[in-house]
Backbone as XML, in Angstrom:
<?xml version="1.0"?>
<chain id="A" units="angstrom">
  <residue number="1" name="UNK">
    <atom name="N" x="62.705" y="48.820" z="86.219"/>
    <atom name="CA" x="63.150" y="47.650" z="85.502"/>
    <atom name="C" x="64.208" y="46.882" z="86.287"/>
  </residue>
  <residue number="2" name="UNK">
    <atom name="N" x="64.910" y="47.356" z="87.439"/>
    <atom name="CA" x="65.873" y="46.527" z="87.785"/>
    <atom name="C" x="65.685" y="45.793" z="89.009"/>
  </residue>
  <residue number="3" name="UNK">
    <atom name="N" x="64.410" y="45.670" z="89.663"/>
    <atom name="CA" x="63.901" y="44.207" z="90.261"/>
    <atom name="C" x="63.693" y="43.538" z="89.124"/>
  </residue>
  <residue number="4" name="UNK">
    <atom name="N" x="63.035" y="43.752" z="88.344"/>
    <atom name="CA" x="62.286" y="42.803" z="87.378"/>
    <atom name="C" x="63.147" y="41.938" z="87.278"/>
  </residue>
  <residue number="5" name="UNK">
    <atom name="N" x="64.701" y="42.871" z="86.376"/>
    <atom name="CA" x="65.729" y="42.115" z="85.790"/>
    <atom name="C" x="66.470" y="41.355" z="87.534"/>
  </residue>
  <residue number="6" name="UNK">
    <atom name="N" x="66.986" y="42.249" z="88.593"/>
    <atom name="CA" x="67.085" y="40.967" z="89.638"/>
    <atom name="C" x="66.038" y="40.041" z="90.299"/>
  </residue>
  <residue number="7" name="UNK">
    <atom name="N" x="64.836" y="39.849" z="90.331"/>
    <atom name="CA" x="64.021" y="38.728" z="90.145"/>
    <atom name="C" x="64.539" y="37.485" z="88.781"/>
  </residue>
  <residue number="8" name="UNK">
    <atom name="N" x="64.471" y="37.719" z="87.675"/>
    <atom name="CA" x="64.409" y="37.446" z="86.882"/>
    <atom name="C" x="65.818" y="36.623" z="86.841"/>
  </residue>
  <residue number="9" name="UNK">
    <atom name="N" x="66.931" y="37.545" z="86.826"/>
    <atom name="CA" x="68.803" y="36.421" z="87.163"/>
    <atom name="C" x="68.584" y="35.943" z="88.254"/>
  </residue>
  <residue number="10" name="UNK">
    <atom name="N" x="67.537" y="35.932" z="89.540"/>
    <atom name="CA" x="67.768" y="35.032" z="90.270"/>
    <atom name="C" x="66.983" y="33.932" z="89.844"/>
  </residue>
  <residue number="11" name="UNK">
    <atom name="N" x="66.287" y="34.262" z="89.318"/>
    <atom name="CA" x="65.304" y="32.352" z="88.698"/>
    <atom name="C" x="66.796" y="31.964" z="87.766"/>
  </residue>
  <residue number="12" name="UNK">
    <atom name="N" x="66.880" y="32.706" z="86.934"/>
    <atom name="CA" x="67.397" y="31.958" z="85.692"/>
    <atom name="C" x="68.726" y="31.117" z="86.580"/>
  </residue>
  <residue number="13" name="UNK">
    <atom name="N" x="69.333" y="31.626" z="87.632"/>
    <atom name="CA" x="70.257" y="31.463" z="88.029"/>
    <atom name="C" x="69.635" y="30.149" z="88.753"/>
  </residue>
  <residue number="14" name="UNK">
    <atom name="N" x="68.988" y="29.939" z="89.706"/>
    <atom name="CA" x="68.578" y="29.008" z="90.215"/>
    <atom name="C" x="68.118" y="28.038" z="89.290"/>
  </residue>
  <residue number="15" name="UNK">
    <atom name="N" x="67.932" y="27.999" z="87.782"/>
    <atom name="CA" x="66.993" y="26.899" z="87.479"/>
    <atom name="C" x="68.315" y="26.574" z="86.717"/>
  </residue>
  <residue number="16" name="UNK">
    <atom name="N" x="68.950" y="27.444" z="86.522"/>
    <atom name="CA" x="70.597" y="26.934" z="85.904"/>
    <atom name="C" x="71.126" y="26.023" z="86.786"/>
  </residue>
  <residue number="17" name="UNK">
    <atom name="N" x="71.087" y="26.225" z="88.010"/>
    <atom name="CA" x="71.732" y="24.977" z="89.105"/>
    <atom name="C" x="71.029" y="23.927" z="89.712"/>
  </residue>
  <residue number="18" name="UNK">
    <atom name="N" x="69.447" y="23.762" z="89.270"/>
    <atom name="CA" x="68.749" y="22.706" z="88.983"/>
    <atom name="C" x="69.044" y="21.646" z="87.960"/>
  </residue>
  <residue number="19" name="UNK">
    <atom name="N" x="69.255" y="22.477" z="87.049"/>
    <atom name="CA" x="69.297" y="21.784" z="85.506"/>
    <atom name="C" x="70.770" y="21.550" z="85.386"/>
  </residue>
  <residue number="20" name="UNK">
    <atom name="N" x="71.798" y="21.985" z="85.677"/>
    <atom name="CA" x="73.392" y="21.966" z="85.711"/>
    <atom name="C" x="73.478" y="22.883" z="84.795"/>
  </residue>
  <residue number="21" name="UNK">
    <atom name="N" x="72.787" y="23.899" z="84.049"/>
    <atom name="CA" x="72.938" y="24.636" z="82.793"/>
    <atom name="C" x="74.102" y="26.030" z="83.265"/>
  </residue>
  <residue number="22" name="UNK">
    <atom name="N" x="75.175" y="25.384" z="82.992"/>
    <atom name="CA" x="76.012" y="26.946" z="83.435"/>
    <atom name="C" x="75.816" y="27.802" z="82.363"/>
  </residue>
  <residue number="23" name="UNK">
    <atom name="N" x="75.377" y="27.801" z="81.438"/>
    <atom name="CA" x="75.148" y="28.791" z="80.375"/>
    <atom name="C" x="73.942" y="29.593" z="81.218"/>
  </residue>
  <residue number="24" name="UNK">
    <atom name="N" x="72.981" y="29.189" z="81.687"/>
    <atom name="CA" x="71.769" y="29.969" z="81.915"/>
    <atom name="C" x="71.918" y="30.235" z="83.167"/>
  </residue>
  <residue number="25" name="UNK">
    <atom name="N" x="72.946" y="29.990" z="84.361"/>
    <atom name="CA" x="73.328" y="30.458" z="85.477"/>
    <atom name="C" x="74.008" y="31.690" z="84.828"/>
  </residue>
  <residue number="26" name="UNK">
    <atom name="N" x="74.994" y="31.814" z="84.205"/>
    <atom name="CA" x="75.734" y="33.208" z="83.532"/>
    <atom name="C" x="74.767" y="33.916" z="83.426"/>
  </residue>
  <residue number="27" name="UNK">
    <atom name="N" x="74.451" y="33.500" z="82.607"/>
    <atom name="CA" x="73.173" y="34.778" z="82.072"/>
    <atom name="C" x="72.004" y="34.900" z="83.417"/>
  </residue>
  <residue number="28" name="UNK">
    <atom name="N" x="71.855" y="34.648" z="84.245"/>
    <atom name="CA" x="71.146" y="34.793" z="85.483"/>
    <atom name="C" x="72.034" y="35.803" z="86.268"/>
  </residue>
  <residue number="29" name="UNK">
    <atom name="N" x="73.013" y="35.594" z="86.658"/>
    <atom name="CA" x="74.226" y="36.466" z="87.432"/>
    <atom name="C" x="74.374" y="37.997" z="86.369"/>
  </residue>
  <residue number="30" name="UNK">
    <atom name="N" x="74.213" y="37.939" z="85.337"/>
    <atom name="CA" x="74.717" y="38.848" z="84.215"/>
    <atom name="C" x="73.508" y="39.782" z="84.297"/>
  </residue>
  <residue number="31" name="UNK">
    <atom name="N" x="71.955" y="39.178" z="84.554"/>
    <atom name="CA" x="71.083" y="40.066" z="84.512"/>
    <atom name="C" x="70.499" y="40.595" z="85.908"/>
  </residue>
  <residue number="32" name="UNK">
    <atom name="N" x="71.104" y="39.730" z="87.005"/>
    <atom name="CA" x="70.530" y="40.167" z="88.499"/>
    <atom name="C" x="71.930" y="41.649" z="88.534"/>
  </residue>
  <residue number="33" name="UNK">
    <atom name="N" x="72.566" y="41.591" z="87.826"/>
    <atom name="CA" x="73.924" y="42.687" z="88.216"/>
    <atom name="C" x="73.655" y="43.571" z="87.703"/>
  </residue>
  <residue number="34" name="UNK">
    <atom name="N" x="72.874" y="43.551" z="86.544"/>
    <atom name="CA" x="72.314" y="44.590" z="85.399"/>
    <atom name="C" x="71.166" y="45.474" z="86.641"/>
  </residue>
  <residue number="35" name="UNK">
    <atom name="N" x="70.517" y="44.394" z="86.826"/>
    <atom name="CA" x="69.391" y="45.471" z="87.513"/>
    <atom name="C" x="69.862" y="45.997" z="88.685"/>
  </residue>
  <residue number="36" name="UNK">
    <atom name="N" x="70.826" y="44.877" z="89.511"/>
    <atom name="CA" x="71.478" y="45.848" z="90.758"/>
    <atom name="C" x="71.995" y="47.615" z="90.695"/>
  </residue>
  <residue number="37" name="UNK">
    <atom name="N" x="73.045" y="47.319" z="88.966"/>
    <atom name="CA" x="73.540" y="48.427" z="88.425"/>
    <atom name="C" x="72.295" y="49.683" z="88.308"/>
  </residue>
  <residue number="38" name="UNK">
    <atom name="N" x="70.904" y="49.001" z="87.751"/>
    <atom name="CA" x="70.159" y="50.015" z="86.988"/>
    <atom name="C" x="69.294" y="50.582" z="88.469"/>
  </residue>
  <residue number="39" name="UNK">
    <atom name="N" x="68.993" y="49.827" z="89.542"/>
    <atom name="CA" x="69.089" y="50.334" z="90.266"/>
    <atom name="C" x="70.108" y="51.433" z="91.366"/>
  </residue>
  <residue number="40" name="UNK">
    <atom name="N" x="70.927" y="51.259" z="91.110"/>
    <atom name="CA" x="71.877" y="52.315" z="91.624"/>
    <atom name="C" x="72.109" y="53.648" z="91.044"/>
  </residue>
  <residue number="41" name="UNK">
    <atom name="N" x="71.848" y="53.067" z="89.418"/>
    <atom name="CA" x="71.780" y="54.470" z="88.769"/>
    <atom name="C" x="70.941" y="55.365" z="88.886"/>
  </residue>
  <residue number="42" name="UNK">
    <atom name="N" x="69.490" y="54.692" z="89.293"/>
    <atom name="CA" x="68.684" y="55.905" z="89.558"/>
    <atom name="C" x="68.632" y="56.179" z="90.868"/>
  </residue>
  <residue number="43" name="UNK">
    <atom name="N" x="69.176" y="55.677" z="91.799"/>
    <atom name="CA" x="69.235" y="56.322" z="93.111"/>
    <atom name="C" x="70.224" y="57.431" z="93.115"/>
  </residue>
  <residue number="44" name="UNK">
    <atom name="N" x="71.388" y="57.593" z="92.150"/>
    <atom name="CA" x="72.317" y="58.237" z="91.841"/>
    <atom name="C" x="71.740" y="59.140" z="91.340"/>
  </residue>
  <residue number="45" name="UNK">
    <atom name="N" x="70.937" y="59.170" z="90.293"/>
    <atom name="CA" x="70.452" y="60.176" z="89.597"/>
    <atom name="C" x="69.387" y="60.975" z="90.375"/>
  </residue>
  <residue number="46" name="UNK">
    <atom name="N" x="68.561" y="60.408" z="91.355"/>
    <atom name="CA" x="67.536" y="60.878" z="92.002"/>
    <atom name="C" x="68.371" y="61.777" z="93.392"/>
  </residue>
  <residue number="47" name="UNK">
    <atom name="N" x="69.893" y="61.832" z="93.183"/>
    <atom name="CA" x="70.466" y="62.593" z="94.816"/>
    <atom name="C" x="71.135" y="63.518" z="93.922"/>
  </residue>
  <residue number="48" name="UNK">
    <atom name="N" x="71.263" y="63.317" z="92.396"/>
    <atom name="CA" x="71.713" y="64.741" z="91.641"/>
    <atom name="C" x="70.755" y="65.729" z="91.242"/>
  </residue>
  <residue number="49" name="UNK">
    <atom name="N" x="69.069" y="64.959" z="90.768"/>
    <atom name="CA" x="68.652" y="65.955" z="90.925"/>
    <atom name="C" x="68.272" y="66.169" z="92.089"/>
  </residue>
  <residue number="50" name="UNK">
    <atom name="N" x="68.194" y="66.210" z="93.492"/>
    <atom name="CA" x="67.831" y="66.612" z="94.232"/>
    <atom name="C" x="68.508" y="67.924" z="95.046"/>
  </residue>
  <residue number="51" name="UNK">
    <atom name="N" x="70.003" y="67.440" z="94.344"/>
    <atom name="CA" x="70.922" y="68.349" z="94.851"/>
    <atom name="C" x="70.954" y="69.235" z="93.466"/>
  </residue>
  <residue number="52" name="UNK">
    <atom name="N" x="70.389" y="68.998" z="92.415"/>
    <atom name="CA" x="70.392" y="70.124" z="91.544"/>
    <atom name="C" x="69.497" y="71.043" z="91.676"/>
  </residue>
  <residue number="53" name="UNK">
    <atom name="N" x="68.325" y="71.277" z="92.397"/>
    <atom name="CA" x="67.153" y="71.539" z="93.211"/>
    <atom name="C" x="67.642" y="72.686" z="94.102"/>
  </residue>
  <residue number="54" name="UNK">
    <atom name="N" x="68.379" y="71.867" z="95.190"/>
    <atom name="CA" x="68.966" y="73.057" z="96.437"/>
    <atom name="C" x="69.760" y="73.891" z="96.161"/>
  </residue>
  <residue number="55" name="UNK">
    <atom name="N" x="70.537" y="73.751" z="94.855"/>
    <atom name="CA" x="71.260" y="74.391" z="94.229"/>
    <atom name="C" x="70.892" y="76.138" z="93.420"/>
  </residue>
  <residue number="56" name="UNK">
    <atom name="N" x="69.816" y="75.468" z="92.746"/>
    <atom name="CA" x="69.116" y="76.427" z="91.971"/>
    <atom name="C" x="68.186" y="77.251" z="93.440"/>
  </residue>
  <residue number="57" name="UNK">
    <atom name="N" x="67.684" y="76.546" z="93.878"/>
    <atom name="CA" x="67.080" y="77.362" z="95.639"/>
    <atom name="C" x="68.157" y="78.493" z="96.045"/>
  </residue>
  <residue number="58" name="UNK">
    <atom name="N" x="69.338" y="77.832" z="96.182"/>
    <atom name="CA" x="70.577" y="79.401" z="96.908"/>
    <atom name="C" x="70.783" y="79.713" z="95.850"/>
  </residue>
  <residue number="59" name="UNK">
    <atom name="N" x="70.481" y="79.910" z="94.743"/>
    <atom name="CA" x="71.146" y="80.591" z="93.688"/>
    <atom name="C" x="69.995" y="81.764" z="93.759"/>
  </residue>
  <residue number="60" name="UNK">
    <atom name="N" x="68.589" y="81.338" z="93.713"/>
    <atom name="CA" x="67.998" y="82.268" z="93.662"/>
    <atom name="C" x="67.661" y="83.212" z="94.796"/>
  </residue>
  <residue number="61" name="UNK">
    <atom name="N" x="67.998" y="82.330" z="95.856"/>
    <atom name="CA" x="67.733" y="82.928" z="97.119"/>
    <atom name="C" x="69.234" y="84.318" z="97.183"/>
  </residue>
  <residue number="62" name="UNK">
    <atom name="N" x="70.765" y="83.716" z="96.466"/>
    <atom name="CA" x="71.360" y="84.781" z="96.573"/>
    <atom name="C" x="70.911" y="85.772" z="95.693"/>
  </residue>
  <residue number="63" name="UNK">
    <atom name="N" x="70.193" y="85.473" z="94.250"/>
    <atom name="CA" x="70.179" y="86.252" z="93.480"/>
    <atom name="C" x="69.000" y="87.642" z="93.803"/>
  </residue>
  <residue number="64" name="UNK">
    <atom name="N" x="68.679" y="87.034" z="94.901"/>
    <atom name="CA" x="67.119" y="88.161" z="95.439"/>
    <atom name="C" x="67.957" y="88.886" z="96.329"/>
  </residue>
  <residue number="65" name="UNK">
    <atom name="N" x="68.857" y="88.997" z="96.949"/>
    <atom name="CA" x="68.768" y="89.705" z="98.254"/>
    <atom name="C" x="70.135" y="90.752" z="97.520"/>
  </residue>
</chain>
């Protein structure tokens, strides 16, 4: 979802500074940041579980020997 939403604040944003509409430039900036955010979160989330992964690996690897 968070290209969609930064695709999406960059039109609104651009057609806000076509039109002079600073209301719909806000809300363009407000939703390209949203998806920047929602993208980061799952890159965040995708290096915890990954590291929750290697984790449980030496755990079991100590728990065998």
């Amino acid at each position: 979802m968070g290209l969609w939403d930064k695709l999406m604040g960059r039109g609104k944003k651009a057609a806000g500074d076509v039109m002079g509409d600073s209301s719909l430039r806000r809300q363009g900036t407000h939703q390209e940041k949203e998806g920047n955010l929602e993208d980061s979160a799952a890159r965040h989330e995708e290096l915890a579980s990954e590291e929750r992964t290697q984790a449980a690996e030496h755990r079991a690897e100590r728990d065998s020997t």
